[in-house]
VEXLUMFI-354698 format. One record per residue (C-alpha): x, y, z; residue in three letters; chain; residue number from 1. Coordinates in Angstrom, 3 decimals, decimal comma, always signed. Layout:
N
         u         v         w  residuo  cadena  num
         X         Y         Z      ALA       A  NUM
...
END
This chain:
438
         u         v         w  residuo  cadena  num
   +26,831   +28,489   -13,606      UNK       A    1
   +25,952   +24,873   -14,716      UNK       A    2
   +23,343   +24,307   -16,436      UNK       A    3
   +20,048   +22,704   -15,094      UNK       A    4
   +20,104   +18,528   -16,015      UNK       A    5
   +18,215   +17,794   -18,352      UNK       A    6
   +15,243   +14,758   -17,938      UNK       A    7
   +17,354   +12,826   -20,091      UNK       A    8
   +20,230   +12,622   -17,714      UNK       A    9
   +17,970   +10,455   -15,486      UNK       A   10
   +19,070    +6,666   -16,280      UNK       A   11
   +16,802    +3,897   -16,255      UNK       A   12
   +17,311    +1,136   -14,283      UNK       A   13
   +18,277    -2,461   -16,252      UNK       A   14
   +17,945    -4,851   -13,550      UNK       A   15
   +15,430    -4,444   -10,566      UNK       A   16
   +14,184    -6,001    -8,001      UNK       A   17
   +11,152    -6,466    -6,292      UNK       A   18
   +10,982    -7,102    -2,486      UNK       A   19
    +7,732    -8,973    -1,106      UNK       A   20
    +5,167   -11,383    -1,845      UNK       A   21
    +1,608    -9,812    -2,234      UNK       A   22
    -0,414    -8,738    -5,229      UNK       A   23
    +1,154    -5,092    -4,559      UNK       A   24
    +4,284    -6,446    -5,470      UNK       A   25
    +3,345    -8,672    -8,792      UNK       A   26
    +1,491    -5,161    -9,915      UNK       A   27
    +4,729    -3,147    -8,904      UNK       A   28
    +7,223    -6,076   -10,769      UNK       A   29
    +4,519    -5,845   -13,794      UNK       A   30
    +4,829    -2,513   -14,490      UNK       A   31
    +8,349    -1,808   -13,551      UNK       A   32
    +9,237    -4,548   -16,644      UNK       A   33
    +7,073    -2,958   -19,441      UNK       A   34
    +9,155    +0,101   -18,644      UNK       A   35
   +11,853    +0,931   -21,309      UNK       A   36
   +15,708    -0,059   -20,870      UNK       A   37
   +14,647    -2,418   -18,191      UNK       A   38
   +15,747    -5,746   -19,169      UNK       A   39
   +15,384    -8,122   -15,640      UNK       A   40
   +13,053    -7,535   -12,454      UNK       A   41
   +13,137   -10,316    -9,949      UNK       A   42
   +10,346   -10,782    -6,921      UNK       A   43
   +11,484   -11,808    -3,529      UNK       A   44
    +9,865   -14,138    -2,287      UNK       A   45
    +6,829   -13,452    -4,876      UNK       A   46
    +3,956   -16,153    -5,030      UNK       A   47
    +2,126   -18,519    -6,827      UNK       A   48
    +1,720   -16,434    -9,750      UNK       A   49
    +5,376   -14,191   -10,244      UNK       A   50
    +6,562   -16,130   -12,780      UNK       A   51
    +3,940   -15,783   -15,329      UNK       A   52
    +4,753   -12,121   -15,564      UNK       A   53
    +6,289   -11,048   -18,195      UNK       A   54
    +9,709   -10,246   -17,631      UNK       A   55
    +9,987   -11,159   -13,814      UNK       A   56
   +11,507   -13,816   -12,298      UNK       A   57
   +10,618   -15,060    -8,468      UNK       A   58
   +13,405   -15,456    -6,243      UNK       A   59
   +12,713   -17,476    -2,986      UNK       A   60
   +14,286   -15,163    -0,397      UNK       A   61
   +11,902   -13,895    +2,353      UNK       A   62
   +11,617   -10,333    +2,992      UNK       A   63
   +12,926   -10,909    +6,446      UNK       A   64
   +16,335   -12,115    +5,292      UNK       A   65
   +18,242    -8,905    +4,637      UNK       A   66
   +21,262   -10,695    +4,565      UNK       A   67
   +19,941   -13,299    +1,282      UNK       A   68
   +18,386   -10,226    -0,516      UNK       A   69
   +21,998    -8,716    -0,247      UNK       A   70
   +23,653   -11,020    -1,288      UNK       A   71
   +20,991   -11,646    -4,556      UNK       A   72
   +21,538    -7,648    -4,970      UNK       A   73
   +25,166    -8,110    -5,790      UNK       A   74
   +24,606   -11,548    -7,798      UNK       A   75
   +22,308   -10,027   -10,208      UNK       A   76
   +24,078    -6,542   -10,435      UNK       A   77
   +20,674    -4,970    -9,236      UNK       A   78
   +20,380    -1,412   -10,220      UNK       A   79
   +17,700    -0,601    -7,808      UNK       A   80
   +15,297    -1,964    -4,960      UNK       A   81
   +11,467    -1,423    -4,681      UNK       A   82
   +10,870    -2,474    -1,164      UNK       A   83
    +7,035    -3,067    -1,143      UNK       A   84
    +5,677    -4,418    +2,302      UNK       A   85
    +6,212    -2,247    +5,550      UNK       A   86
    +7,923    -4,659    +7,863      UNK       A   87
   +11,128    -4,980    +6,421      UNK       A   88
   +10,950    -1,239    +5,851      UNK       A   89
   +10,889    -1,100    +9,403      UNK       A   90
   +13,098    -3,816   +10,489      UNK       A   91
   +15,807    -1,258    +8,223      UNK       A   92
   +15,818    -3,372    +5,097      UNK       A   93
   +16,987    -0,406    +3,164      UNK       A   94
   +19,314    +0,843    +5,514      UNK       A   95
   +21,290    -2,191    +5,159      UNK       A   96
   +21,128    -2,181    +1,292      UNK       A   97
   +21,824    +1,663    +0,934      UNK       A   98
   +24,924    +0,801    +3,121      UNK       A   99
   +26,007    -1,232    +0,864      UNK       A  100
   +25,955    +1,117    -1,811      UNK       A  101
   +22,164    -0,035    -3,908      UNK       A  102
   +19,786    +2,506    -4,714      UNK       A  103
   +16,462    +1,457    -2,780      UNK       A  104
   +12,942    +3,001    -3,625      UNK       A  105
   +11,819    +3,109    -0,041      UNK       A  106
   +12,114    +4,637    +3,484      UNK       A  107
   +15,066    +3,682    +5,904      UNK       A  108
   +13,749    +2,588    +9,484      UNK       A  109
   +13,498    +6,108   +10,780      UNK       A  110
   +11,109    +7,367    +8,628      UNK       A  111
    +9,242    +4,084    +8,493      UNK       A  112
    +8,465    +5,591   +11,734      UNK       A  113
    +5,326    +7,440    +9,814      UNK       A  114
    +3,550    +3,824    +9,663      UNK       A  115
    +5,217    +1,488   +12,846      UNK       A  116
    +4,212    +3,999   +15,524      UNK       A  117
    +0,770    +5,711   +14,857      UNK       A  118
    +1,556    +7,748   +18,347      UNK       A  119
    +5,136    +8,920   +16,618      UNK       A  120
    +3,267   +10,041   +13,225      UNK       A  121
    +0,763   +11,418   +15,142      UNK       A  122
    +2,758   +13,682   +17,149      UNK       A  123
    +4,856   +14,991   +13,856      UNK       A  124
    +1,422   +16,166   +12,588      UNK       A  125
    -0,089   +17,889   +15,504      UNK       A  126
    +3,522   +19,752   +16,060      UNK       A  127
    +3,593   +21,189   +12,371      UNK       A  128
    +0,024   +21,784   +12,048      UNK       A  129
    -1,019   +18,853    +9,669      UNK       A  130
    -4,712   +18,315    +9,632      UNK       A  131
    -5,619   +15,124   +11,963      UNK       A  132
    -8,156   +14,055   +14,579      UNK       A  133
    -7,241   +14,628   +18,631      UNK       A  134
    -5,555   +11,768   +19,989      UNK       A  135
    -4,564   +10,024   +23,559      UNK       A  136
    -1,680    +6,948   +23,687      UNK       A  137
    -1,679    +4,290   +25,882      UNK       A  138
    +0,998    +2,256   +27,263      UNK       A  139
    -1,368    -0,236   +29,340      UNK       A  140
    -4,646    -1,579   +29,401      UNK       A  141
    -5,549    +0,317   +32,321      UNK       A  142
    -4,274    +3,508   +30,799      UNK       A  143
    -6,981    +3,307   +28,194      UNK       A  144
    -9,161    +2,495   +29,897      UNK       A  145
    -9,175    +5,376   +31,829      UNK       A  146
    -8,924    +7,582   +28,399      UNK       A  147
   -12,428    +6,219   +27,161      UNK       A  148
   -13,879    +6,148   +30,317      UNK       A  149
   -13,066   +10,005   +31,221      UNK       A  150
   -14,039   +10,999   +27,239      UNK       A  151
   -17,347    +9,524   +27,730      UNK       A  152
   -18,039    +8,630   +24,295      UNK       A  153
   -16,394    +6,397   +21,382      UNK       A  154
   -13,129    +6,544   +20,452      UNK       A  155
   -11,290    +5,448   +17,374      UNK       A  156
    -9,184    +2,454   +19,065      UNK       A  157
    -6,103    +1,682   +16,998      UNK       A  158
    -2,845    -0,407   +17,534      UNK       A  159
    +0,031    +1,830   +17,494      UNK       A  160
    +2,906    -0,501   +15,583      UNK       A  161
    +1,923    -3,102   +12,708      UNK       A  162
    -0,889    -5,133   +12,598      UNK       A  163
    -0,882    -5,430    +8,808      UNK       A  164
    -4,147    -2,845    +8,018      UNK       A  165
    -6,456    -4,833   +10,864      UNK       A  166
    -5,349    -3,130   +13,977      UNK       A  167
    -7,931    -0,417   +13,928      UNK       A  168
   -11,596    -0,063   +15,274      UNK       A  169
   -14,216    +2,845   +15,229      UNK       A  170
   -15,972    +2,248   +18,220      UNK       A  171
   -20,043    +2,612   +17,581      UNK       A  172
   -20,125    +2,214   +21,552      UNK       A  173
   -18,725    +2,512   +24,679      UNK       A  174
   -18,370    -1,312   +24,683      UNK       A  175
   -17,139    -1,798   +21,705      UNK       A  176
   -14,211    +0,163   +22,207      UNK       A  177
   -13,270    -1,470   +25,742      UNK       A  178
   -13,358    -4,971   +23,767      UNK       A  179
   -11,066    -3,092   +21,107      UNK       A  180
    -8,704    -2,264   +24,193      UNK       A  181
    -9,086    -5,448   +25,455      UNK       A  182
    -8,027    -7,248   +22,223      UNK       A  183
    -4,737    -5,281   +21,713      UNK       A  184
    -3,388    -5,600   +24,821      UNK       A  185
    -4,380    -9,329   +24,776      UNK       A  186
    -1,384    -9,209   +22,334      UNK       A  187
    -4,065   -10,268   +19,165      UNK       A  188
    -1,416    -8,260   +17,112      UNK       A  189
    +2,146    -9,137   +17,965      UNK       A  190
    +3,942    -7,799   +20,112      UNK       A  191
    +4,439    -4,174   +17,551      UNK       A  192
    +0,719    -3,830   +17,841      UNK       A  193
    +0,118    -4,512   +21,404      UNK       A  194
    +2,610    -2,360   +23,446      UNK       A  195
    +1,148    +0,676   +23,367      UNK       A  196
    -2,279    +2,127   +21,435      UNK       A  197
    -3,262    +5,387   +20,272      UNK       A  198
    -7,553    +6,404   +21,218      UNK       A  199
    -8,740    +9,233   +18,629      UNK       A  200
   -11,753   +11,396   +18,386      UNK       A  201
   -13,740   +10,400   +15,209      UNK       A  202
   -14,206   +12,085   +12,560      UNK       A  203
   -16,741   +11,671    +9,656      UNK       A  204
   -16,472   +12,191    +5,348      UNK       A  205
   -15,909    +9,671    +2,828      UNK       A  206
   -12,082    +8,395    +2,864      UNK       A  207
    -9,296    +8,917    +0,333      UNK       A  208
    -6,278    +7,468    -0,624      UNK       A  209
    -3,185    +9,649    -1,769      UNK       A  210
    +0,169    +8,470    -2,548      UNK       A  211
    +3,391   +10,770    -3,601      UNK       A  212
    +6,891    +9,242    -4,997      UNK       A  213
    +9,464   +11,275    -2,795      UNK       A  214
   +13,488   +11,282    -3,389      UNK       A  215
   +13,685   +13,458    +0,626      UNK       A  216
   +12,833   +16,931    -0,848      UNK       A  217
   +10,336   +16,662    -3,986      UNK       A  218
    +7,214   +15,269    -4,642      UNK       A  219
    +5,586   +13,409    -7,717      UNK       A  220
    +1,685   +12,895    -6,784      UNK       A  221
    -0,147    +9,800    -8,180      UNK       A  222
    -3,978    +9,706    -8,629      UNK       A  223
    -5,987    +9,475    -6,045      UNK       A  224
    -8,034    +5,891    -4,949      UNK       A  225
   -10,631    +4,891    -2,789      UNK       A  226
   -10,138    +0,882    -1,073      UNK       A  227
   -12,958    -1,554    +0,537      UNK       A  228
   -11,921    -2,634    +3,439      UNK       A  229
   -15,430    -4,398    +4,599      UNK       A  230
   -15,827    -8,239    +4,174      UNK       A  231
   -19,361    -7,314    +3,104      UNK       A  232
   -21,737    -5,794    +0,579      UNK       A  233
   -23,051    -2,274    +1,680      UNK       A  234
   -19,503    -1,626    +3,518      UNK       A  235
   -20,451    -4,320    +6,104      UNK       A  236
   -18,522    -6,717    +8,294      UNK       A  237
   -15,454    -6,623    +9,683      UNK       A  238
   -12,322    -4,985    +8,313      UNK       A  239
    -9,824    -6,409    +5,654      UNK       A  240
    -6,837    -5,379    +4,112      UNK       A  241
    -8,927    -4,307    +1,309      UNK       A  242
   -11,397    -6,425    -1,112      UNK       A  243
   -11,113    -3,871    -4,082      UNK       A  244
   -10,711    -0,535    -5,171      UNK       A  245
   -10,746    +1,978    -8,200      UNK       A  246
    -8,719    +5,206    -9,303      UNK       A  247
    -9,141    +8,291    -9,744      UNK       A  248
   -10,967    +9,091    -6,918      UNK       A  249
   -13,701   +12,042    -8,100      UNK       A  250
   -13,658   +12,926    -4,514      UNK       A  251
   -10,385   +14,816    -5,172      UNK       A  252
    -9,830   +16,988    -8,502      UNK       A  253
    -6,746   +18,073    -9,504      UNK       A  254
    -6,766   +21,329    -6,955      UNK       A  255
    -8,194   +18,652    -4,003      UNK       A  256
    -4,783   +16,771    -4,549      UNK       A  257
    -3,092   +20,314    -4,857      UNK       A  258
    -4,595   +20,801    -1,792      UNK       A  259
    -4,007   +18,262    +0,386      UNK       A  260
    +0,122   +18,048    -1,490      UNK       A  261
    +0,249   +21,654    +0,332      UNK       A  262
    -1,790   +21,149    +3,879      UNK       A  263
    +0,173   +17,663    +4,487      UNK       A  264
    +2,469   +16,416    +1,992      UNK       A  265
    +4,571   +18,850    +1,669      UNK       A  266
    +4,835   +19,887    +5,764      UNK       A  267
    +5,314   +16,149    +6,270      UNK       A  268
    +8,655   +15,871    +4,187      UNK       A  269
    +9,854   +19,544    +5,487      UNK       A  270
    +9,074   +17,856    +9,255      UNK       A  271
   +11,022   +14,083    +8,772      UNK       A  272
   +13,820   +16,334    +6,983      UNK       A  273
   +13,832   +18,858   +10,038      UNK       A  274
   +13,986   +15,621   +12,037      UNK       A  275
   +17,012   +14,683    +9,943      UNK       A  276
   +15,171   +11,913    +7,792      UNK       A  277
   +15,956   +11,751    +4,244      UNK       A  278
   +13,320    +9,889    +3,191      UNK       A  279
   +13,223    +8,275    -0,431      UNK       A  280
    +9,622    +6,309    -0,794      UNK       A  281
    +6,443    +6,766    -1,003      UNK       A  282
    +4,097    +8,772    +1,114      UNK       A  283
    +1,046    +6,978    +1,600      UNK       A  284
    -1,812    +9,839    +3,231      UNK       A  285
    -5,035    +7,782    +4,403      UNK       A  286
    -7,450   +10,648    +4,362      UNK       A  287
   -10,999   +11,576    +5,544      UNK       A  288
   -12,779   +14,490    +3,689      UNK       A  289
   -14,074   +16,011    +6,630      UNK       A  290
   -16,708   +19,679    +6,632      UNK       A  291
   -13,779   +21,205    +7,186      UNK       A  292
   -11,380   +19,834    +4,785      UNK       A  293
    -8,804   +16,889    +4,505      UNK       A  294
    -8,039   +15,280    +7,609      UNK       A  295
    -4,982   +12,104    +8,055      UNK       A  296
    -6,432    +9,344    +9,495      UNK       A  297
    -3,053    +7,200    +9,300      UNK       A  298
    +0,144    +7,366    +7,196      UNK       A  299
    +1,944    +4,320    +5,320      UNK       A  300
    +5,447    +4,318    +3,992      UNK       A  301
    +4,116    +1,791    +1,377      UNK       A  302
    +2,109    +1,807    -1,445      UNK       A  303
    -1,492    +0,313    -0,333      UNK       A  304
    -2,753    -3,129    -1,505      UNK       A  305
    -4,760    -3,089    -3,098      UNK       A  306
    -4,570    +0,542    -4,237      UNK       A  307
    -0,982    -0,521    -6,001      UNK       A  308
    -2,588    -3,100    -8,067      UNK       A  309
    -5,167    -0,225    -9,480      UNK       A  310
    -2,577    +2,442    -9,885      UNK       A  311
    +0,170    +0,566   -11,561      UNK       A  312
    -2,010    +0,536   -15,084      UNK       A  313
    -2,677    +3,625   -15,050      UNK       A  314
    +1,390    +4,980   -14,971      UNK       A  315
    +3,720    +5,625   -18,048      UNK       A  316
    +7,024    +4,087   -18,972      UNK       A  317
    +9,162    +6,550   -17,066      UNK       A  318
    +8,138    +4,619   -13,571      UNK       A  319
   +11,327    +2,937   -13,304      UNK       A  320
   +13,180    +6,284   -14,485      UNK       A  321
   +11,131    +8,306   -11,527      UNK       A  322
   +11,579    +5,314    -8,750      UNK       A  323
   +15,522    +5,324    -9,176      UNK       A  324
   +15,652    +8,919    -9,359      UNK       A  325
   +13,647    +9,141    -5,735      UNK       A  326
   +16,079    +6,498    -4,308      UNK       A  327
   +18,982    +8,621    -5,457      UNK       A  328
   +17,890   +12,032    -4,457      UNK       A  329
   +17,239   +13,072    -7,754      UNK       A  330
   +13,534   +13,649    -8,709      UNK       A  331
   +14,530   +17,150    -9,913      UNK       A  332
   +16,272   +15,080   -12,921      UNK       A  333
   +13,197   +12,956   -13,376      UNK       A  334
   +10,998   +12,724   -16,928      UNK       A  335
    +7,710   +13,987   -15,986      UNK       A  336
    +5,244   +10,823   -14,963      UNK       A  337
    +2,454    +9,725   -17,367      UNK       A  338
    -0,759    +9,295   -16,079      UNK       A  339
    -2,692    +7,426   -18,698      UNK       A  340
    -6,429    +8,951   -18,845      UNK       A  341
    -9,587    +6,546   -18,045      UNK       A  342
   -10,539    +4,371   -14,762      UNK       A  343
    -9,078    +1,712   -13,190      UNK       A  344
   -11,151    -1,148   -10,962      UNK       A  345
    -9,969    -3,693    -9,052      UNK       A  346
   -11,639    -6,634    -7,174      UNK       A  347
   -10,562    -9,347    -4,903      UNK       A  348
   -11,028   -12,209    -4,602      UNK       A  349
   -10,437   -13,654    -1,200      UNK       A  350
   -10,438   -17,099    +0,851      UNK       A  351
   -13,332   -18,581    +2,356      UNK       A  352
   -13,720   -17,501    +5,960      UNK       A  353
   -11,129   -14,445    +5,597      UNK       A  354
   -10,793   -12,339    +7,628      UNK       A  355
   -10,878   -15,135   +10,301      UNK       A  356
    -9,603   -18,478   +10,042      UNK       A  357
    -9,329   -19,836    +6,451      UNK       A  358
    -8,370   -22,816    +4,822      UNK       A  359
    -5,102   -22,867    +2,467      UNK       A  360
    -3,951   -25,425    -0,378      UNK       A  361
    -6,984   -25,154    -2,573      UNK       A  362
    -6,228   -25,184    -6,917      UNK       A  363
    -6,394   -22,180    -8,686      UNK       A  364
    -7,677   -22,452   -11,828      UNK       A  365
    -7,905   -19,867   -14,847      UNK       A  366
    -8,713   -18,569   -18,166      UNK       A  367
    -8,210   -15,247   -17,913      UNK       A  368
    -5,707   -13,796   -20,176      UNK       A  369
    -3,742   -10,381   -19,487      UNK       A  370
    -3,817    -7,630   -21,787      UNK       A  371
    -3,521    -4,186   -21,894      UNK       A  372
    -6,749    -3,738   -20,138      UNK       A  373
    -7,163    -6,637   -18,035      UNK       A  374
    -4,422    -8,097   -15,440      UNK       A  375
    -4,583   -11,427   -12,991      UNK       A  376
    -2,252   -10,424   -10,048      UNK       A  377
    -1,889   -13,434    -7,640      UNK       A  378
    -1,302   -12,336    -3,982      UNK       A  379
    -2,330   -15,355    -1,280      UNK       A  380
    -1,006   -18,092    -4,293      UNK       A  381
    +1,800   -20,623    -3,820      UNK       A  382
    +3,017   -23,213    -6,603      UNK       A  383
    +3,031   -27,034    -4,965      UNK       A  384
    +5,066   -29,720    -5,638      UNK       A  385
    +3,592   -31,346    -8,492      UNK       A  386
    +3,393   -27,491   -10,501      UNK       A  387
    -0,189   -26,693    -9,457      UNK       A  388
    -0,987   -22,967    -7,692      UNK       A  389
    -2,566   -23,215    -4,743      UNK       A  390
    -4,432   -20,518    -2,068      UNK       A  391
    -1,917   -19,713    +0,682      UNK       A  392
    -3,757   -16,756    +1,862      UNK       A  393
    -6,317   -14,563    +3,270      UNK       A  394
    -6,425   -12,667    -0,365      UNK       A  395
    -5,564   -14,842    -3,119      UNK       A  396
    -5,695   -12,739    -6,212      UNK       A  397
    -6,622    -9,140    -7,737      UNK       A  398
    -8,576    -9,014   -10,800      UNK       A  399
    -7,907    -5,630   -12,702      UNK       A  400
    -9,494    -3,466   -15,527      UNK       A  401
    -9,046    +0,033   -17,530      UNK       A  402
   -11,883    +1,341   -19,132      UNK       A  403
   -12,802    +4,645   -20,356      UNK       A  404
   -15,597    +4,947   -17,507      UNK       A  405
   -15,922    +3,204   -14,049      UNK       A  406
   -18,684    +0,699   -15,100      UNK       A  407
   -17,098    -0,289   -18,399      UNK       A  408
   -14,180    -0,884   -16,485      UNK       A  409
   -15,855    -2,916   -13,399      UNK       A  410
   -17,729    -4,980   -16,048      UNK       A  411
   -14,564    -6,408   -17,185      UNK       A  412
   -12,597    -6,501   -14,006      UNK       A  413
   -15,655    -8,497   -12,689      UNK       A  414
   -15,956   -10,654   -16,022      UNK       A  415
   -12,631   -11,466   -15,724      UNK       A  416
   -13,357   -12,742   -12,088      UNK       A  417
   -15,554   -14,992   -13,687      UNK       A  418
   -12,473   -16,990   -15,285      UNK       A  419
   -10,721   -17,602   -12,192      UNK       A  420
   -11,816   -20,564    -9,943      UNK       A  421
   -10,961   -21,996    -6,345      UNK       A  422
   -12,556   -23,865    -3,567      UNK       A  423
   -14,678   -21,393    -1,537      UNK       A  424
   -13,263   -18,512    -3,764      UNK       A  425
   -15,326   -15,069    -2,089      UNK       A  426
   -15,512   -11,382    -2,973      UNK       A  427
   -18,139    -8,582    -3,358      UNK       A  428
   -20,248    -7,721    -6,039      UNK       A  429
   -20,345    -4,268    -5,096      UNK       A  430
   -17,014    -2,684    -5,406      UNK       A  431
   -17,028    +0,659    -6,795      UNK       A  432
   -20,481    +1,191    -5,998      UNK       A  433
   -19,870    +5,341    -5,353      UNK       A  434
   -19,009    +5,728    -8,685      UNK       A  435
   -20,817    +2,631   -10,856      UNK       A  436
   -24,323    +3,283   -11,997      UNK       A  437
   -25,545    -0,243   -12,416      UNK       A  438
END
C-alpha cells in the first residue's frame, strides 16, 4: 500500500487570480499574495483601490465575460481561480474554466444552486434533516398571497434567486409582508429575484456567520463572524449588504462550530454529492442560534462581504496552499490552516443615501497606511481619468483592525476611519457593540 501524501506534496499556487470587484475580493487578492511561493495575483475587474495592493495587479475584465477571463487565464499561465461574487458562480463561470483544464476555488453552477434558489436549498435541508425554519414557495403574487393570508401571522418574505443580500424581509406585520410580496413580484430585484419567492416561519436568536473551505468531500472550518446589516445605530433601518463586522464570534466556541460542522455542514456536502455535485468552494451557513440550537437561515456559495474582509487577517500563509488543494479535490493533502489568535473588526464606510439612491464620482482621500494590523480595502472605488479614486458605489471602502481584544481592535479600525475622507462619506459608530465595552 502507498503511503499517505504528505502536507508537503500540496503545491502552492505562483500565479492567481482574483475574480470580482468588491472589498471581498481586494481582502481575498491581499492575502492570497502575502502567501509563500505566490509570486502574481491579478483582480478582475477590481476597483479603485486593487492596485495599491501589494502584489496584485487589476485587470479590467468584468466578471460577466467568461470568455475575457479565459482567455487572461491562459495569458498569464494562472495556476488557480478564486471566484468571489455569486453571479458568475451561477451563470457557470467555473464550469467553463474547469473545462478548460484551470483549477477554480469555487462552486460550478449546480451547486451554486445552494445560494440562486433559496426554495432549491431549502428543500435539500428539510429532505436530509438540516436544521431550518418551515417554509412555503411562491410562483405568483397571488400564490403568496394566499400563503400569508391562510398563516395568519408574519412571515419571513424572501426573494428566491439573487438580489445581492437585499432580497429579504422579516415581516413585523401582516402588512408589511404583503408590501414585501408586492415588491418582488413588482420585479424590484431582476428578474432571478422576482420569479418565484420562498415565505418562512420566523425564528428568533442572535445570528452567526460560518464559512468552511470544501474540495467536494472535506471540510476546513474558518472562525466564526457576526455582520451588520442595518443602515442604523441600534440595528435600525433598512437592510444592507453589511456596514461592518468582527471575528470570532463568542457566540460559537470551538464545540458550537463542531456542532453546527456535524448538524449541517457536513449533511450538506454528503446531500450535493448524493445529488452528484462535486462541489469545490466555500460553504457559507447564515445561522440563527435558536432555544433549540443552530438553525440555517440562508446558504451562500461565497465568502460574505464583509465577513471576507475580517477573516482574511486572521488566516496563515498556507491559504493559497488550502484554496488550490479544494479546487483540485485534494484537501486531504492540505497543510493544516493557521488561524492567527486575537480579534478582528471591520467597519464600513458607505455612500450617502445607501441603501437607496446615492450619488457616485465623489474623491477619496487618505492617510491611512496598511500594516500588519490595519488594512484600507476599497470596494464601491473607481480610478478617473485624470488618476483620482472616486465613489462608484453603495459601499465604498472597509476599514480593518487586529487587536488582542475587540475594543482595542475597533479603536483602531475606527481611528483609521478617521483618515479616510469623501463627500457624504457615512457609517456607524456602533459596530461590534455585542462584544465592545465602551
Amino acid at each position: 500500500m502507498a503511503p499517505a501524501p504528505s502536507p508537503s506534496s500540496c503545491p502552492a499556487p505562483t500565479r492567481i487570480l482574483v475574480v470580482g470587484s468588491g472589498g471581498r475580493e481586494n481582502s481575498l487578492g491581499w492575502a492570497l499574495a502575502r502567501c509563500p511561493g505566490v509570486e502574481a495575483v491579478w483582480i478582475a475587474p477590481g476597483n479603485g483601490g486593487t492596485a495599491e495592493i501589494p502584489g496584485c495587479s487589476q485587470l479590467e475584465i468584468a466578471e460577466s465575460d467568461h470568455g475575457g477571463l479565459l482567455a487572461a487565464c491562459r495569458d498569464h499561465a494562472v495556476e488557480l481561480v478564486v471566484v468571489g461574487p455569486e453571479a458568475p458562480l451561477a451563470a457557470g463561470l467555473a464550469d467553463r474554466l474547469r473545462e478548460a483544464g484551470f483549477p477554480v476555488f469555487g462552486p460550478g453552477a449546480d451547486g451554486a444552486q445552494l445560494e440562486a434558489s433559496k426554495q432549491w436549498a431549502k428543500a435539500l435541508m428539510l429532505e436530509v434533516g438540516i436544521p431550518t425554519a418551515g417554509y412555503w414557495s411562491a410562483s405568483s403574487r397571488e400564490e403568496a398571497l394566499a400563503v400569508l393570508e391562510a398563516a395568519g401571522r408574519p412571515l419571513v418574505v424572501k426573494a428566491d434567486g439573487l438580489a445581492a443580500g437585499k432580497g429579504v424581509t422579516v415581516a413585523e406585520s401582516l402588512e408589511e409582508a404583503r408590501a414585501a410580496i408586492e415588491e418582488i413580484f413588482a420585479g424590484r430585484f431582476g428578474e432571478g429575484g422576482g420569479a418565484r419567492l420562498v415565505l418562512e416561519e420566523r425564528t428568533h436568536g442572535p445570528e452567526v456567520s460560518v464559512f468552511a473551505l470544501c474540495d467536494g468531500q472535506r471540510l476546513v472550518l474558518l472562525p466564526s463572524a457576526q455582520d451588520h446589516k442595518r443602515i442604523g445605530e441600534g440595528d435600525t433601518g433598512p437592510n444592507t449588504g453589511g456596514m461592518g463586522a468582527y471575528a470570532p464570534a463568542p457566540l460559537l466556541d470551538g464545540g458550537g462550530l463542531q456542532q453546527v460542522k456535524r448538524l449541517v455542514l457536513e449533511p450538506t456536502v454528503a446531500a450535493l454529492r448524493a445529488r452528484g455535485i462535486d462541489y469545490r468552494g466555500v460553504i457559507y451557513a447564515g445561522l440563527m442560534l435558536t432555544e433549540h440550537g443552530p438553525s440555517v437561515i440562508e446558504f451562500n456559495c461565497r465568502f460574505g462581504d464583509p465577513e471576507c474582509e475580517t477573516l482574511m487577517p486572521l488566516l496563515g500563509p498556507e491559504l493559497a496552499q488550502i484554496l488550490l488543494a479544494c479546487a483540485n479535490g485534494q484537501l486531504d493533502q492540505a497543510p493544516p490552516l493557521t488561524i492567527h489568535p486575537g480579534c478582528s473588526a471591520c467597519v464600513i464606510a458607505a455612500a450617502a443615501g445607501y441603501p437607496g439612491e446615492i450619488r457616485s464620482g465623489d474623491v477619496v482621500s487618505s492617510e491611512l497606511e496598511s500594516s500588519n494590523s490595519l488594512q484600507l480595502f476599497h470596494a464601491g472605488t473607481r480610478l478617473s481619468g485624470d488618476g483620482s479614486c472616486q465613489t462608484s458605489g453603495g459601499r465604498v471602502l472597509a476599514v480593518v483592525a487586529q487587536a488582542e481584544s475587540f475594543d482595542a481592535a475597533f479603536e483602531q479600525a475606527y481611528a483609521g476611519l478617521a483618515q479616510v475622507h469623501f463627500e457624504g462619506m457615512t457609517y456607524r459608530r456602533d459596530i461590534g457593540h455585542q462584544v465592545r465595552s465602551r
